[in-house]
N, C-alpha and C positions, 0 to 999 in steps of 0.2 A: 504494500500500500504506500503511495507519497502521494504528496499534495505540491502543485505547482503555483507560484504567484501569491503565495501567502505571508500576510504579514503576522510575525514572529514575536508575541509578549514575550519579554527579554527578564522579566522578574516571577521566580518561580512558584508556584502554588505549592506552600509545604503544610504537611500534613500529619497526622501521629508522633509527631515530634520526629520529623526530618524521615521518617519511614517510608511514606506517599508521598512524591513527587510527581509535579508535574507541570507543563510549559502549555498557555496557548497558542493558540494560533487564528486568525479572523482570514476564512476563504476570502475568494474576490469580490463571489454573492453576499456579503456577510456575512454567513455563518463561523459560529463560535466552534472548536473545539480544543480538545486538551491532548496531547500527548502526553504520558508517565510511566511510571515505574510504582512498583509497591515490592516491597520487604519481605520476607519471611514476617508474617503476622496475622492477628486478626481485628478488621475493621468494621465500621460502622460510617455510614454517610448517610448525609440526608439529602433530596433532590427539592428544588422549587419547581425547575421544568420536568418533562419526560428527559431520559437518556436511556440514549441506548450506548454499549460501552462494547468493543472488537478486542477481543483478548489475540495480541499481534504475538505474543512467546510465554511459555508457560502455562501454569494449571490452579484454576482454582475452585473453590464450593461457593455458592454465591446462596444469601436467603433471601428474598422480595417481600416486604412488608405485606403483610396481610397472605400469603403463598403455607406458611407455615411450613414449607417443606426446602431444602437444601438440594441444590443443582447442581452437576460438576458442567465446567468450562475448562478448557482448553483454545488454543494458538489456532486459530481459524474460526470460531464459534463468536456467537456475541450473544447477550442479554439488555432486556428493557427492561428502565425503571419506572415507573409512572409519576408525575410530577408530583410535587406534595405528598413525598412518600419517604421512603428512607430501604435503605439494603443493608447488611451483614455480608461479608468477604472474608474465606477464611485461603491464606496465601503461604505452600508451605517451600515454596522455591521461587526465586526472583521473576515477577510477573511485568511484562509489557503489556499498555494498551491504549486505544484513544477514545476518548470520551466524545460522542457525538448529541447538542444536545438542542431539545426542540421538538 
């Protein structure tokens, strides 16, 4: 996956205290996303918009608020958040992915 002609937020989104990273980026259309990284760990985020998120290397269990049930992802797969919601992420080897949101 790459993106062409995108401008480059240069100041990092840090996250569980330096664990989650990650950089945006604004397409040409305007859309927002994020490229990052996450740590061996377990997290929690909360969404204002939907997102949907491309796990680009590595594996992980994802829970969807209100889903009550745990999903494995992996480096080609992706999952939706629905806005005004929140997820659980459990990361047991160094995870890539881009956050697409809207």
């Amino acid at each position: 996956m790459s993106f062409k002609n995108v401008e480059v937020k240069t100041r990092a989104n840090i996250y569980h205290e330096g664990r989650v990273t990650s950089r945006s980026i604004i397409t040409p259309d305007g859309e927002m996303k994020t490229l990052g990284i996450m740590l061996p760990g377990t997290y929690r985020f909360s969404t204002e918009a939907p997102e949907r998120i491309d796990i680009t290397q590595g594996h992980c269990r994802v829970k969807v608020s209100g889903s009550g049930a745990w999903s494995d992802y992996e480096a080609g797969d992706s999952f939706t958040v629905p806005g005004s919601s929140h997820f659980e992420i459990e990361v047991d080897d160094l995870l890539d992915y881009v956050c697409h949101f809207g």
